[in-house]
C-alpha positions in Angstrom: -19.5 -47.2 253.6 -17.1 -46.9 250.5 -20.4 -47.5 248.5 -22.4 -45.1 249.9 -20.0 -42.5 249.4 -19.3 -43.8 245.8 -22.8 -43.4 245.5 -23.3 -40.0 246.7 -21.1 -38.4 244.7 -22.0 -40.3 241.6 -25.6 -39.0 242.4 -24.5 -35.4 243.3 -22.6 -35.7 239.6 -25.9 -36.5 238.2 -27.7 -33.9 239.5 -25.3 -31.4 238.5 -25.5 -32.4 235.1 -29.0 -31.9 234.8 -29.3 -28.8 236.5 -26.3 -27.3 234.1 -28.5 -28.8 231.0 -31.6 -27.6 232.2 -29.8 -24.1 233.0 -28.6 -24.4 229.1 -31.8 -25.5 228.2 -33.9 -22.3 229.4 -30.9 -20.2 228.1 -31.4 -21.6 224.9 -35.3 -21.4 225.0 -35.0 -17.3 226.3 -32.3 -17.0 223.7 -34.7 -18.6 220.6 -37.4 -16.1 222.0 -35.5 -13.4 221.8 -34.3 -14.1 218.3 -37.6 -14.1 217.0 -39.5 -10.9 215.5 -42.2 -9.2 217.8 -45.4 -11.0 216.2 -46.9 -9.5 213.1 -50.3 -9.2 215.1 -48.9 -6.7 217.3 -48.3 -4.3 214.5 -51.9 -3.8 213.8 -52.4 -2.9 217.8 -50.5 0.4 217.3 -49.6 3.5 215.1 -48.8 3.5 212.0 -51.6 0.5 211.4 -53.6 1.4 214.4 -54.6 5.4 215.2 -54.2 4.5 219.1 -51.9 1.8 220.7 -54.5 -0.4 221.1 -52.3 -3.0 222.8 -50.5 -0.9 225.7 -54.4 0.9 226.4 -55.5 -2.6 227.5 -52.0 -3.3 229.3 -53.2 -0.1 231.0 -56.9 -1.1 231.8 -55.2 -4.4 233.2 -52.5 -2.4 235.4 -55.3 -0.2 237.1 -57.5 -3.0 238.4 -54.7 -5.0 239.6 -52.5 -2.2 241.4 -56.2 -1.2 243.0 -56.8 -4.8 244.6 -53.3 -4.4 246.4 -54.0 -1.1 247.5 -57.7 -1.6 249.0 -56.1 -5.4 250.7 -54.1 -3.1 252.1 -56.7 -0.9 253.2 -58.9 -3.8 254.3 -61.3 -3.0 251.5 -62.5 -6.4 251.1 -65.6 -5.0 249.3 -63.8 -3.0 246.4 -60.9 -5.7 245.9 -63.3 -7.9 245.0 -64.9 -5.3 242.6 -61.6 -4.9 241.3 -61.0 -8.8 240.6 -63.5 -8.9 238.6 -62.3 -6.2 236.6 -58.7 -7.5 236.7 -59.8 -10.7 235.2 -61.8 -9.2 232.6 -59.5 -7.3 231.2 -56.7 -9.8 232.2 -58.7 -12.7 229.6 -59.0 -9.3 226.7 -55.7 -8.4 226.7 -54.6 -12.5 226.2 -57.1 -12.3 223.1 -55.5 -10.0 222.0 -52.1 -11.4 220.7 -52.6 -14.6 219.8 -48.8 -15.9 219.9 -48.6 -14.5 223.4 -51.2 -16.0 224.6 -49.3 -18.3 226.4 -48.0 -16.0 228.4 -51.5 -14.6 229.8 -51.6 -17.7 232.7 -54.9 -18.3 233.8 -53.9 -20.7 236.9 -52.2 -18.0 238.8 -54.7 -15.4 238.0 -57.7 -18.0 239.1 -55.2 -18.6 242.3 -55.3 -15.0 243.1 -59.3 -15.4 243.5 -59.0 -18.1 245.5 -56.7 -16.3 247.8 -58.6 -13.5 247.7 -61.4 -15.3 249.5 -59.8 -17.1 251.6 -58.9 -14.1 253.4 -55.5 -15.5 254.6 -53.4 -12.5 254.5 -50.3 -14.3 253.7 -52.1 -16.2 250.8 -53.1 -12.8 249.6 -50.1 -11.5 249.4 -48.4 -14.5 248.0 -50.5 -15.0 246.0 -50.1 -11.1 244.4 -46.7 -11.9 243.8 -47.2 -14.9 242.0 -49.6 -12.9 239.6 -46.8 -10.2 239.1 -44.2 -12.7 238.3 -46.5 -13.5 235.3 -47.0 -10.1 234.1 -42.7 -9.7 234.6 -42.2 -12.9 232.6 -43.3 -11.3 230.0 -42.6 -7.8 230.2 -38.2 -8.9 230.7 -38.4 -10.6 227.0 -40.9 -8.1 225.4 -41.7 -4.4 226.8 -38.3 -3.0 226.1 -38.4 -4.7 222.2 -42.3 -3.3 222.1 -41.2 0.3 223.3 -38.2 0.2 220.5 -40.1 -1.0 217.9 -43.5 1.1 218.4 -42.9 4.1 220.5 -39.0 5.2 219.6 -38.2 7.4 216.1 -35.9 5.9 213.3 -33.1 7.4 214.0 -32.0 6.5 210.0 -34.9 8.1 209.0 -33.9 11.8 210.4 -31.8 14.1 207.8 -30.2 17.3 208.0 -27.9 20.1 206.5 -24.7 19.9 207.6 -23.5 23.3 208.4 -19.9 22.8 207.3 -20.4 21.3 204.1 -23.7 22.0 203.3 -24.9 18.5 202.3 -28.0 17.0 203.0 -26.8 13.7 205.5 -28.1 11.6 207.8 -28.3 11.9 211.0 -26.0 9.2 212.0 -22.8 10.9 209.8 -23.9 14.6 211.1 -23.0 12.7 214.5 -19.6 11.2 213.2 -18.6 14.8 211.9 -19.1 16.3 214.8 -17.0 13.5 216.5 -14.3 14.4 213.7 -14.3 18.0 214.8 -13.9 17.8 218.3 -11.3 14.8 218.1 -9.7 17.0 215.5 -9.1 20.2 218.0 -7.1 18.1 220.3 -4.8 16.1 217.7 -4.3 19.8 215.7 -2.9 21.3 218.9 -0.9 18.4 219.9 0.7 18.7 216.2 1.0 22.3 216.4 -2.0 23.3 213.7 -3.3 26.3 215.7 -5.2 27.1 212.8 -6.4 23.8 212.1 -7.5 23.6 215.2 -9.9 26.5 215.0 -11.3 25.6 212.4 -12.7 22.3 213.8 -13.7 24.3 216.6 -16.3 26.1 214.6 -17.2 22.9 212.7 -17.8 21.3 215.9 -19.9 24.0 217.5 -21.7 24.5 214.3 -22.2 20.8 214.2 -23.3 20.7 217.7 -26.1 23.3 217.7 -27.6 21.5 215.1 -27.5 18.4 216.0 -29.1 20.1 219.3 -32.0 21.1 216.8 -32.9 17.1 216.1 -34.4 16.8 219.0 -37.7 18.7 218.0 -37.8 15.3 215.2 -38.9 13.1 218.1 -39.5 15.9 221.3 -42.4 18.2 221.3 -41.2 20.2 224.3 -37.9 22.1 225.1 -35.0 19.7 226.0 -33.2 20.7 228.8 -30.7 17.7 229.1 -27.1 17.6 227.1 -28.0 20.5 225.1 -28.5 23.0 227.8 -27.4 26.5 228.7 -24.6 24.7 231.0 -23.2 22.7 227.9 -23.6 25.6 225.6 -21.1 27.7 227.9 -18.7 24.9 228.0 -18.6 25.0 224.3 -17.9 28.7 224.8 -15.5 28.2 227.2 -13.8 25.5 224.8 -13.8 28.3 222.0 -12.3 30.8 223.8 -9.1 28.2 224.7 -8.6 27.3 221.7 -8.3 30.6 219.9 -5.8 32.0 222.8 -2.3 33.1 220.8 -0.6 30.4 223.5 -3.2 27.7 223.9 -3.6 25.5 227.6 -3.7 22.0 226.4 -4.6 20.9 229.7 -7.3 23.2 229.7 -8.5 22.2 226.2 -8.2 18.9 227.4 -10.5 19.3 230.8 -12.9 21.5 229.0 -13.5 18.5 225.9 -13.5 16.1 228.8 -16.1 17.8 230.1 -18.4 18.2 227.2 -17.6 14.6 226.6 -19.2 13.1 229.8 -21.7 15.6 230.2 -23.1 15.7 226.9 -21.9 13.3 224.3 -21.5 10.6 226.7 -25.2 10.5 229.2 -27.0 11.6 225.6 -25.4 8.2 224.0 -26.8 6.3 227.5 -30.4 7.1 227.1 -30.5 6.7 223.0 -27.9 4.8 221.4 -29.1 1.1 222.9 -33.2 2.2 222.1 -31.5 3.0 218.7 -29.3 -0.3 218.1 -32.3 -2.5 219.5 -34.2 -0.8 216.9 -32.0 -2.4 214.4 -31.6 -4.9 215.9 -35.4 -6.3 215.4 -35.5 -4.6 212.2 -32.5 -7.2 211.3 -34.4 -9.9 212.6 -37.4 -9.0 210.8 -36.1 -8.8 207.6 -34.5 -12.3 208.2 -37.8 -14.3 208.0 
């Protein structure tokens, strides 16, 4: 009995070493992956190198097909989720010809399942087997569609210069940004030290600064924003003005007013671009390390 137990926790042991290295192992693997560039064959499936993206059109014609098959199984359309099979699988083997170093990732077992399934007519099957076809499509979609969007649909930030309204250089957009930060920290540690003055003069610098860094967006947006630069920040920064220029200046209001235009503004606008814009750089850094 001592044996047995000897045994069993020798085995247990053992099979928690090999699950933590096989753990490490796929960490490793996903990690490699994602230290690699996009591959150079995707660049010639969209713009600059390509007039259309060539590559997300065919993700497209694949998507259709396959959301239609769930749609008429739900239906009981037996006769069009067949038609749309066929389809699927069509475009499913154009789009894996497509990239030639992902082609690995275009599965043809699970997609050959799905058929099989399909006419079987077991509902469960079906459905299953669905899943097991979308699980291929999110494999590769959680290690490459964000990197893909980055690299081929976002602007280069680095690439965007502009007149800075207090100085009147030419600058990037990236110092513009850290100016502007400059001001608006500057209002509050001016009060605090008694620079009224001081202090009103960052407040222009910042508002200045603010409307137009506000006038960027039309580098990458072809329609009028109307998120962290809208009418409801704009009177904030009015509101901010008018405190700081009183002859007895609220801190506290100052300080709720900033916070405001802070987490409104500064902060939900960082949310959406700053970790499309870093990624950016990232794979730009990666690229150039080849």
């Amino acid at each position: 009995m001592k044996l047995l137990s000897i045994f069993i926790v020798l085995l247990c042991a053992a099979i928690f070493y090999f699950v933590a290295s096989a753990e490490e192992t796929m960490e490793e693997s996903a990690m490699a992956v994602l230290l690699k560039p996009l591959p150079e064959s995707l660049d010639s499936l969209f713009p600059p190198a390509n007039e259309k993206p060539i590559f997300l059109l065919q993700m497209q014609a694949m998507a259709g097909p396959f959301t239609g098959m769930v749609s008429d199984q739900l239906q009981g359309d037996s006769g069009n989720v067949n038609a749309n099979y066929a389809d699927f699988m069509d475009q499913y083997l154009k789009a894996s010809s497509l990239v030639p170093e992902w082609h690995g990732y275009f599965m043809t077992a699970p997609a050959r399942e799905l058929g099989v399934a399909l006419s079987s007519g077991d509902q469960a099957k079906i459905m299953g087997a669905f899943q097991n076809m979308g699980n291929v499509c999110a494999a590769c979609h959680h290690i490459n569609m964000a990197r893909a969007q980055q690299k081929y649909h976002w602007n280069d930030f680095e690439q965007i210069m502009m007149t800075d309204p207090v100085s009147n250089l030419d600058i990037p957009f990236q110092q513009l940004m850290m100016f502007m930060e400059t001001s608006m920290t500057g209002i509050a540690y001016d009060l605090r030290q008694g620079q009224n003055e001081n202090a009103q003069n960052d407040m222009q610098g910042f508002r200045a600064r603010f409307s137009a860094v506000s006038e960027t967006c039309n580098a990458c947006h072809d329609t009028e924003r109307k998120y962290f630069i809208d009418a409801n920040i704009v009177q904030m920064i009015d509101q901010l003005g008018n405190a700081v220029n009183q002859p007895q200046v609220d801190h506290e209001a100052v300080g709720e007013l900033q916070k405001s235009i802070g987490e409104e503004s500064c902060f939900k606008c960082h949310l959406v671009h700053i970790p499309a814009a870093y990624s950016r750089y990232r794979e730009m850094a990666i690229e150039s390390s080849k």
